[in-house]
C-alpha positions as CSV (number, residue, x, y, z in Angstrom):
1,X,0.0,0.0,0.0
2,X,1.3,3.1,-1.0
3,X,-1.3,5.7,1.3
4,X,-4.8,4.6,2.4
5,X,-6.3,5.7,-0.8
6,X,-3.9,4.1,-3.7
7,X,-4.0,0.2,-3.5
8,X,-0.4,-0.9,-5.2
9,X,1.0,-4.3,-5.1
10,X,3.8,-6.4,-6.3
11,X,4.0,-10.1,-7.4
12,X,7.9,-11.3,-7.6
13,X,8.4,-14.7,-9.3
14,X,11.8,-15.3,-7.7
15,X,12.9,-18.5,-9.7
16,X,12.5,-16.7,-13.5
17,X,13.0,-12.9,-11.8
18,X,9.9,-11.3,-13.8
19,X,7.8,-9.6,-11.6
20,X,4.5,-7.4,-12.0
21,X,3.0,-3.8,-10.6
22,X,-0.2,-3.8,-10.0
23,X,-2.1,-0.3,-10.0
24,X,-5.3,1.4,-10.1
25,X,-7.0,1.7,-13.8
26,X,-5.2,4.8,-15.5
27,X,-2.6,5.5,-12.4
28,X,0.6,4.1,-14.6
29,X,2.2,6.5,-17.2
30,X,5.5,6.6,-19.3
31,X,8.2,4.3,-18.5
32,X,12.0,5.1,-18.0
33,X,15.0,2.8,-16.8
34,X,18.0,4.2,-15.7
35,X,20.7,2.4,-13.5
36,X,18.7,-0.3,-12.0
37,X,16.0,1.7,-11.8
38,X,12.2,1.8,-13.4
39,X,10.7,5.2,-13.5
40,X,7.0,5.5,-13.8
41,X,4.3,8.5,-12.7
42,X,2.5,6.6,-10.4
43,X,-0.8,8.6,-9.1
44,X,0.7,11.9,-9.9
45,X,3.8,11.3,-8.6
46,X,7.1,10.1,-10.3
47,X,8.2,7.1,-8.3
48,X,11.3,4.3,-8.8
49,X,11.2,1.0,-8.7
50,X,13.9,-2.1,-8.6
51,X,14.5,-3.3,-11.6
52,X,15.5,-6.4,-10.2
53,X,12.3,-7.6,-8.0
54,X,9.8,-4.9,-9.0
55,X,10.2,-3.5,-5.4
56,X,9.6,0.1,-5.0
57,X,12.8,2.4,-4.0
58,X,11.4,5.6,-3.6
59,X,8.2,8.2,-4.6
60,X,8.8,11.5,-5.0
61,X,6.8,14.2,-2.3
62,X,6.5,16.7,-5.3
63,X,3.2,16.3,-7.2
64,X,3.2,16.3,-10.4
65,X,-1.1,16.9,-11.3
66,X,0.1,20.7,-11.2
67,X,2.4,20.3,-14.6
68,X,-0.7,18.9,-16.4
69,X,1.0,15.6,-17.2
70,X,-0.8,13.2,-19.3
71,X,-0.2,9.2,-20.4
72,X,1.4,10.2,-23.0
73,X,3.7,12.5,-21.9
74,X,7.3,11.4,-21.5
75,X,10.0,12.6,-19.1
76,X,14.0,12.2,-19.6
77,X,16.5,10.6,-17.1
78,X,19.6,12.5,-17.0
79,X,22.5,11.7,-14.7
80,X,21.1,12.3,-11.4
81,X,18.1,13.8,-12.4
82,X,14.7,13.5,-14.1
83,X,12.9,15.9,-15.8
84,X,9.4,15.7,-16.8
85,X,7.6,18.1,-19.1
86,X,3.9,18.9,-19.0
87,X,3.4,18.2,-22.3
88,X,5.3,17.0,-25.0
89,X,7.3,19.4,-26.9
90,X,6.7,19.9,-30.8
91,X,8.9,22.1,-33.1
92,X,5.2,23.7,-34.6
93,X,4.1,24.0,-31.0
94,X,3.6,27.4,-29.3
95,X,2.1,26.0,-26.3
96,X,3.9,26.9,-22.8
97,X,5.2,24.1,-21.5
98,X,6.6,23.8,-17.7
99,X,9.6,21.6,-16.7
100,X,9.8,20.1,-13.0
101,X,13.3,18.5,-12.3
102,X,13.6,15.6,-9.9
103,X,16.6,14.4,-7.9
104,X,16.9,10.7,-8.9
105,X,18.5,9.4,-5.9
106,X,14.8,10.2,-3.8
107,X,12.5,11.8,-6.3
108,X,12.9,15.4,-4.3
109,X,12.7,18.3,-6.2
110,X,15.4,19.9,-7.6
111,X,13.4,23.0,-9.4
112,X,10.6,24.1,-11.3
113,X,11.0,25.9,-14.4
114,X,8.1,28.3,-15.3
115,X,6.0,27.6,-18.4
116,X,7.5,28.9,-21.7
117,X,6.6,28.3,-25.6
118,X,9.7,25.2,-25.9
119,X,10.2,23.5,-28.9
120,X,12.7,20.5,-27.8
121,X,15.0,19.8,-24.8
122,X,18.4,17.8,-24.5
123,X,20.1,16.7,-21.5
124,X,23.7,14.6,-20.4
125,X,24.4,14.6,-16.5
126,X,24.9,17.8,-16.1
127,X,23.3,20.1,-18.8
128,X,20.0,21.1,-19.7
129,X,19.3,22.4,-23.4
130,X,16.5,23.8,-24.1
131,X,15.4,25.1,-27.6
132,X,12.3,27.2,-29.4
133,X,12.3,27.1,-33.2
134,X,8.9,28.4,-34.1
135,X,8.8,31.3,-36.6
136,X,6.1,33.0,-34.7
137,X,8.3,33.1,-31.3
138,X,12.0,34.2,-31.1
139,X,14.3,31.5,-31.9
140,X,17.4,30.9,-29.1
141,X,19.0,28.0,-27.9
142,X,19.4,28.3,-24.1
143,X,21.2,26.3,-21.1
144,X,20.5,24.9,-17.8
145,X,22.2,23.6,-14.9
146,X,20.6,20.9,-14.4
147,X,21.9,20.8,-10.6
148,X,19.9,23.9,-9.8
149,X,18.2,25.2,-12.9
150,X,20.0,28.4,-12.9
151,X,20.9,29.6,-17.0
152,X,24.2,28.9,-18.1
153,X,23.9,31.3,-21.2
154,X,21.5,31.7,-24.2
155,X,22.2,32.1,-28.0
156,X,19.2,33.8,-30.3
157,X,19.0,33.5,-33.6
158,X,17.4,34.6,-37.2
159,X,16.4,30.8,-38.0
160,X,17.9,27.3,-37.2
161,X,17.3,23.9,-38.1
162,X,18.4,21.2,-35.4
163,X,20.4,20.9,-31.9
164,X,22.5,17.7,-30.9
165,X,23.9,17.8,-27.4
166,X,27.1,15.5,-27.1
167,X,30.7,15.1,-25.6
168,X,30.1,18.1,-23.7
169,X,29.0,20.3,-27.0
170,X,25.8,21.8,-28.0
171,X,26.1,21.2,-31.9
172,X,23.5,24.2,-33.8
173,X,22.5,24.4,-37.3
174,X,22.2,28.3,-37.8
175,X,21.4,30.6,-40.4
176,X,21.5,34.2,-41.2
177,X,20.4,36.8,-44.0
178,X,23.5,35.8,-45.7
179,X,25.2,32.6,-44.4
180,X,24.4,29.3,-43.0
181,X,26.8,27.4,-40.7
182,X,26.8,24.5,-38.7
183,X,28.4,25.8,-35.1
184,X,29.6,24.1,-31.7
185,X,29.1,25.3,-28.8
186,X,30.8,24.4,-24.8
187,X,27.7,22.9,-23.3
188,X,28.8,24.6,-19.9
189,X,30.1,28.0,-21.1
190,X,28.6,28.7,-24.5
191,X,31.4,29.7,-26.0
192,X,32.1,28.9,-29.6
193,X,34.4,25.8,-30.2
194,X,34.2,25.6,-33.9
195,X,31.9,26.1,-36.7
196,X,31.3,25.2,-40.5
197,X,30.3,26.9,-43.5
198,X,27.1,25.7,-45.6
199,X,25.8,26.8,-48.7
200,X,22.3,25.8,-48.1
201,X,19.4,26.4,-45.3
202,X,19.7,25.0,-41.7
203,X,19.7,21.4,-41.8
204,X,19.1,19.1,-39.2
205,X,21.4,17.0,-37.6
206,X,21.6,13.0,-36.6
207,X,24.2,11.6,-34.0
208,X,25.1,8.3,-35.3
209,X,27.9,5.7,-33.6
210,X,30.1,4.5,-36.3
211,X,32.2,1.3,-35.8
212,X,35.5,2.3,-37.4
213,X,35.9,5.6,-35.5
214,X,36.7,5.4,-31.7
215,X,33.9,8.1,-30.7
216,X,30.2,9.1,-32.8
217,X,29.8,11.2,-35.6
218,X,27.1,13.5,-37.0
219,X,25.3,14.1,-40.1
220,X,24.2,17.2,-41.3
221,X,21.5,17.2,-44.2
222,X,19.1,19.4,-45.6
223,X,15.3,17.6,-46.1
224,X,15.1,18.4,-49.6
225,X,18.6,18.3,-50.8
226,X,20.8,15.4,-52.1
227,X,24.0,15.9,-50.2
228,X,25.0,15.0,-46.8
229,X,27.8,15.4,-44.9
230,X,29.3,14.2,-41.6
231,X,31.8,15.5,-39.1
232,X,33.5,14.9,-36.1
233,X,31.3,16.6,-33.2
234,X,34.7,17.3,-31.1
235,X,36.9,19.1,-33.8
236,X,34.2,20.3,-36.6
237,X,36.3,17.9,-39.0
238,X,34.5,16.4,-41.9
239,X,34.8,13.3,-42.2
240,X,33.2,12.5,-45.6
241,X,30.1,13.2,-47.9
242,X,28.0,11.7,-50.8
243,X,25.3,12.9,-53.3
244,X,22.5,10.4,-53.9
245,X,21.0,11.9,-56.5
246,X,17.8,12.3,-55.1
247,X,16.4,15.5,-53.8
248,X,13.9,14.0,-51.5
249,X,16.7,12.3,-49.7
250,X,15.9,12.1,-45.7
251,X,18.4,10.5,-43.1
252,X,17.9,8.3,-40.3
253,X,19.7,6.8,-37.9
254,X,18.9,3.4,-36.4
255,X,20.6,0.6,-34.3
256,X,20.5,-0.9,-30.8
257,X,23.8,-0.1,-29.4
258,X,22.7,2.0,-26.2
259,X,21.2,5.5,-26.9
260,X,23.5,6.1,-30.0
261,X,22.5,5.1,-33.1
262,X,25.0,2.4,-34.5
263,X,23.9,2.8,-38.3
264,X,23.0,5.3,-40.6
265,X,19.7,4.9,-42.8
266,X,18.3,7.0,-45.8
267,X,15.2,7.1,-47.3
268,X,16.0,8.7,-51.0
269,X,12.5,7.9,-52.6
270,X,8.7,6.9,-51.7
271,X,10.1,3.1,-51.7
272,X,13.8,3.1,-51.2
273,X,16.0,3.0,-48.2
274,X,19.8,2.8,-47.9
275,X,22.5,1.5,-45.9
276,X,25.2,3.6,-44.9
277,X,27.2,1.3,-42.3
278,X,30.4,1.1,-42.3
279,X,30.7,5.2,-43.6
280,X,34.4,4.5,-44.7
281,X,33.3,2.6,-47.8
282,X,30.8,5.6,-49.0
283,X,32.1,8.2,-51.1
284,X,31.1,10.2,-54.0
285,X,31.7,8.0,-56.9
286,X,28.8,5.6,-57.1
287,X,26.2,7.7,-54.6
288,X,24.4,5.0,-52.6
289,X,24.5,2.5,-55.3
290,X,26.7,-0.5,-54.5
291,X,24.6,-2.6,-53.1
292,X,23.2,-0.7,-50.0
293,X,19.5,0.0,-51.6
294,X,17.0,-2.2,-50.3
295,X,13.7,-2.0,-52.2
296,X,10.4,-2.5,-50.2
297,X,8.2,-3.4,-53.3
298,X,5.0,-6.3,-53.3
299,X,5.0,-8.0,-56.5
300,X,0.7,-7.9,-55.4
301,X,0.4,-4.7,-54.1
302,X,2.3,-1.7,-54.6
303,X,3.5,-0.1,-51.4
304,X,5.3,3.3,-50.4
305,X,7.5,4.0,-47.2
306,X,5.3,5.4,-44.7
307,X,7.1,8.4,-43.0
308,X,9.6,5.7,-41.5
309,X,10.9,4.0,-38.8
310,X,13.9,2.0,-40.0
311,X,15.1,-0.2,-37.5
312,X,17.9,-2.6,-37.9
313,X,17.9,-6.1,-35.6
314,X,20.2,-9.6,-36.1
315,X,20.9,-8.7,-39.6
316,X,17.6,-7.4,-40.6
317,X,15.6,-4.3,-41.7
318,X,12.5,-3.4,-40.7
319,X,10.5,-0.5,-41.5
320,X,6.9,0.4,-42.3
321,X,4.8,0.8,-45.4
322,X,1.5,1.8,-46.6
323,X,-0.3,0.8,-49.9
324,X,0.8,3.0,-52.8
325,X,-2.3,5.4,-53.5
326,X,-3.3,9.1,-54.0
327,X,-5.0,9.4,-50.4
328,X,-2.6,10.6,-47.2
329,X,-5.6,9.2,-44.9
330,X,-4.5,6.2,-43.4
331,X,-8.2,4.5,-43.6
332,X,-8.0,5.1,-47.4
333,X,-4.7,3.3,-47.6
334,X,-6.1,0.6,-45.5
335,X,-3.3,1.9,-42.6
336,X,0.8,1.0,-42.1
337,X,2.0,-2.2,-42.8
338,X,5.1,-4.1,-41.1
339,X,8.0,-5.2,-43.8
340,X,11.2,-6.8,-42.8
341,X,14.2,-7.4,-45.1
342,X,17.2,-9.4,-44.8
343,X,20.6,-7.2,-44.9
344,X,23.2,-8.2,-47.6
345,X,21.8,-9.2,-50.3
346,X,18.7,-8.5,-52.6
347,X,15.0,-10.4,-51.5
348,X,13.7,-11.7,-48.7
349,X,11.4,-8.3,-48.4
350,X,8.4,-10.4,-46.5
351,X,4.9,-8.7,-44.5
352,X,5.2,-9.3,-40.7
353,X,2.7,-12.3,-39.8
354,X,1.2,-13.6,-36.5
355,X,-0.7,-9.8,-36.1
356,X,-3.6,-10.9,-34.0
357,X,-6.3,-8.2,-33.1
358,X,-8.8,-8.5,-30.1
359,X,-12.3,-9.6,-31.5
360,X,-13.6,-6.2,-30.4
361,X,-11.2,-4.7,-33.7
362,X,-13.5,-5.2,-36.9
363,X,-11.8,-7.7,-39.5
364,X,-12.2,-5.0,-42.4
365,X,-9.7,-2.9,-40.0
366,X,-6.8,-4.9,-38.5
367,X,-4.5,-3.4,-40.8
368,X,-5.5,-0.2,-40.3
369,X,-3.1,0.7,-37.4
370,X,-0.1,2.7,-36.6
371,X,3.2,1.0,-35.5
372,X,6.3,2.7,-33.0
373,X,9.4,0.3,-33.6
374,X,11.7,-0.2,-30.7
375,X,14.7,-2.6,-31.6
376,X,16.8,-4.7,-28.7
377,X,19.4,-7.0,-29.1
378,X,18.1,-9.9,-31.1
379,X,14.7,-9.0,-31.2
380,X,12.2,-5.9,-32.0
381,X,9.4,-4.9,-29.9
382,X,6.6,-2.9,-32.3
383,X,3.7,-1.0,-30.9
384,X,0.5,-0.9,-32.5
385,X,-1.8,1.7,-32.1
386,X,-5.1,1.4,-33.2
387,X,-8.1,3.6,-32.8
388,X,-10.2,0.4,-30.7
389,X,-7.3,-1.2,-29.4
390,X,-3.5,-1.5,-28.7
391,X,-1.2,-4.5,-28.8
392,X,3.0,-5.0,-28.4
393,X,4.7,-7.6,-30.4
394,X,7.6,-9.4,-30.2
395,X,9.1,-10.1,-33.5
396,X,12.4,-12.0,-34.4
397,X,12.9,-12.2,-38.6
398,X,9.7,-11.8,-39.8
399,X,7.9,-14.0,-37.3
400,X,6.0,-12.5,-34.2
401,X,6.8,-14.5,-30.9
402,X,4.5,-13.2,-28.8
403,X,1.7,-10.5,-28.3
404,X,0.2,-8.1,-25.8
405,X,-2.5,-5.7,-25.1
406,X,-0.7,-2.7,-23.6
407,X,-1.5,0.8,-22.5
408,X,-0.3,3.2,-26.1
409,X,3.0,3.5,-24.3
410,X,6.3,2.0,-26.1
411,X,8.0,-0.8,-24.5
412,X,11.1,-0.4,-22.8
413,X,13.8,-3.3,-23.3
414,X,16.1,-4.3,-20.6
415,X,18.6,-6.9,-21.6
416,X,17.0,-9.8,-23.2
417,X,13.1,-9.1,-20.9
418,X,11.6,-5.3,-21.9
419,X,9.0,-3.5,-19.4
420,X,5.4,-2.6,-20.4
421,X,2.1,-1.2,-19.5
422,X,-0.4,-3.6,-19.4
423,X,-4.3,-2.5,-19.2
424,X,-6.2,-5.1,-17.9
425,X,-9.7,-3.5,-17.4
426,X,-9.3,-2.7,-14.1
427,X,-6.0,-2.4,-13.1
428,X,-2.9,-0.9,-14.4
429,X,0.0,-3.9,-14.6
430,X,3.5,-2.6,-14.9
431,X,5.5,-5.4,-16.3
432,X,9.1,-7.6,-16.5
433,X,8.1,-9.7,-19.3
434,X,10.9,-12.5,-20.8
435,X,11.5,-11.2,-24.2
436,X,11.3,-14.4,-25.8
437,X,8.6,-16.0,-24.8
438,X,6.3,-13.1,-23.6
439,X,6.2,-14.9,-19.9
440,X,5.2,-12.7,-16.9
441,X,3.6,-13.5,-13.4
442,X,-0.2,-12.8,-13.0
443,X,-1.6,-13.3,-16.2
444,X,-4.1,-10.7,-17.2
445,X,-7.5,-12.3,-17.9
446,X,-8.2,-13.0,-21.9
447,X,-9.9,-10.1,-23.8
């Protein structure tokens, strides 16, 4: 029991180490994991539990109802420190939007920041960068301590395009009435480390890990141009570039090594996307070509890359598609579709199978859904969001292992078991489920 009014209890399965939380209906939000621990709003409150046995560590005395913060609303873990928005952030947002900053240790407050229009946030263990990017609000780049939430320094600007925070550097995209440049900045001090010379608009920016270089790098590339670049984020030094040859080109970046992106991904038409791993071997002589282009194409149906997710797990691609048609509405395209690939050669492009809908979902409908991917090692966990229901799969090659009704939350993985929010009609079941065979303790009843 956690007070008189808010029933919470835990079932530990010490022999296979899963473990469930169970909660009143709709008390459960967002999940986080961060050394050991599992973050979740529980009843208004951010509270921590173990990781280990599903016992609960701490729950924070600051409430949380005053920041207006919703299911869907996520929160970051950053060092010592969480911060939780109330509301999500969204570059065409002008909304004000509070951030409350909790001590991890024992979920006591740190500070409150006061509700401004906010665009996007960063944060490493000791900084806090905050951004605002819409054209109807004065663009800057600001920073926090993330200690105390006094401001470090702040940067304004006539237009940028995209903000990275790594090694200790706040990496901007800027641009001016007469130049563009990409420029670095000392996360603590704000002061200029180096910057870059474009010849196009701001672009945005993608931290991506690559294997042959000891630290990340990051790619710079404008939406609708056919030339990327990337650099290293310590020294400014580029490192290479490529033209595809097609101006719709977007970049992605996609792996499962830690919070880092291990690969790089491009979409350069409505059904093509390429590989870009190791970067060493690109260059401009032969574009993408080579090899790297994986076409998703139905020899029955004619499909088109949704806005994608490209995901890459054990060797293969997956990413998601809708039937090729003149209508953006998702019911006229009969919704997303799964698609995996293998890597390496040509082929093998196959639909995701085993995608079981509760009975309550009309047949007509079951493909009319929209998926999150989240890849793990060896397996990928995909969230399906329809407008009657919600389900997470588990899917190794094409094949799904196992399936859940869950709360529109994604899954978090942790090893080879992930965490989820289960909504059982009554009761709110925070989850350590075996990522193999979908076993967990107390079985919700079948819907």
């Amino acid at each position: 029991m956690i007070n008189d009014a808010v029933p919470l209890s835990v079932d530990h399965d010490a022999a296979s180490g899963l473990w469930t939380v169970t909660a009143p209906k709709d008390s459960l939000g967002p999940i986080a994991v961060a050394d050991g621990q599992v973050l979740v709003p529980f009843d208004g409150r951010m509270t921590a539990f173990d990781a280990r046995d599903g016992g609960m560590l701490w729950r924070s005395p600051h409430p949380l109802g005053g920041t207006g913060l919703r299911l869907a609303t996520a929160f970051t873990t950053a060092g010592q420190h969480v911060v939780v928005p109330s509301r999500n952030p969204s570059p065409h947002g002008t909304e004000p939007i509070g951030l409350t900053c909790l001590r991890r240790t024992d979920g006591a407050l740190a500070w409150i920041r006061d509700a401004a229009p906010l665009s996007g946030y960063l944060a490493d263990g000791r900084t806090l960068v905050l951004w605002q990017s819409h054209p109807d609000a004065p663009r800057h780049v600001t920073a926090v301590d993330l200690v105390d939430g006094r401001r470090l320094w702040r940067h304004d600007y006539v237009d940028f395009g995209s903000v990275l925070l790594t090694q200790g550097r706040v990496i901007v995209t800027v641009g001016t009435q007469r130049r563009h440049y990409t420029r670095a900045y000392d996360a603590r001090s704000g002061k200029q480390l180096w910057r870059t010379t474009m010849n196009r608009y701001p672009a945005r920016l993608h931290l991506v890990a690559a294997d042959h270089l000891p630290g990340p790098v990051v790619f710079t590339a404008h939406p609708r141009r056919d030339t990327v670049q990337w650099f290293d984020p310590a020294t400014g030094t580029a490192l290479g570039s490529l033209t595809t040859g097609y101006p719709s080109t977007r970049w992605r970046g996609a792996g499962t090594d830690g919070e880092v992106p291990s690969a790089a991904w491009a979409r350069v038409d409505d059904r093509r996307v390429a590989h870009l791993r190791p970067l060493g071997e690109i260059g401009e002589v032969g574009g993408i070509g080579q090899g790297r282009v994986r076409t998703f194409f139905s020899p029955r149906r004619p499909l088109r890359l949704s806005d994608p997710q490209v995901v890459e797990v054990a060797g293969r691609l997956y990413t998601t598609v809708r039937l090729d048609g003149t209508h953006d509405d998702p019911a006229a395209t009969r919704g997303e579709r799964i698609v995996s690939a293998r890597l390496g050669g040509l082929g093998g492009d196959r639909w995701l199978t085993g995608l079981r809908w509760p009975l309550k979902v009309p047949r007509r409908e079951r493909r009319n859904f929209y998926a999150h991917l989240v890849p793990a090692p060896g397996c990928l966990y995909a969230l399906l969001i329809h407008r009657a229901a919600w389900a997470v799969v588990a899917v190794r090659g094409g094949r799904v292992l196992w399936r859940r009704g869950s709360r529109a939350t994604p899954p978090v993985p942790l090893g080879d078991r992930v965490i989820l929010l289960d909504d059982c009609g009554e009761h709110d079941h925070l989850r350590l489920v075996d990522g193999r065979t979908g076993a967990t303790t107390r079985p919700c009843p079948r819907k």
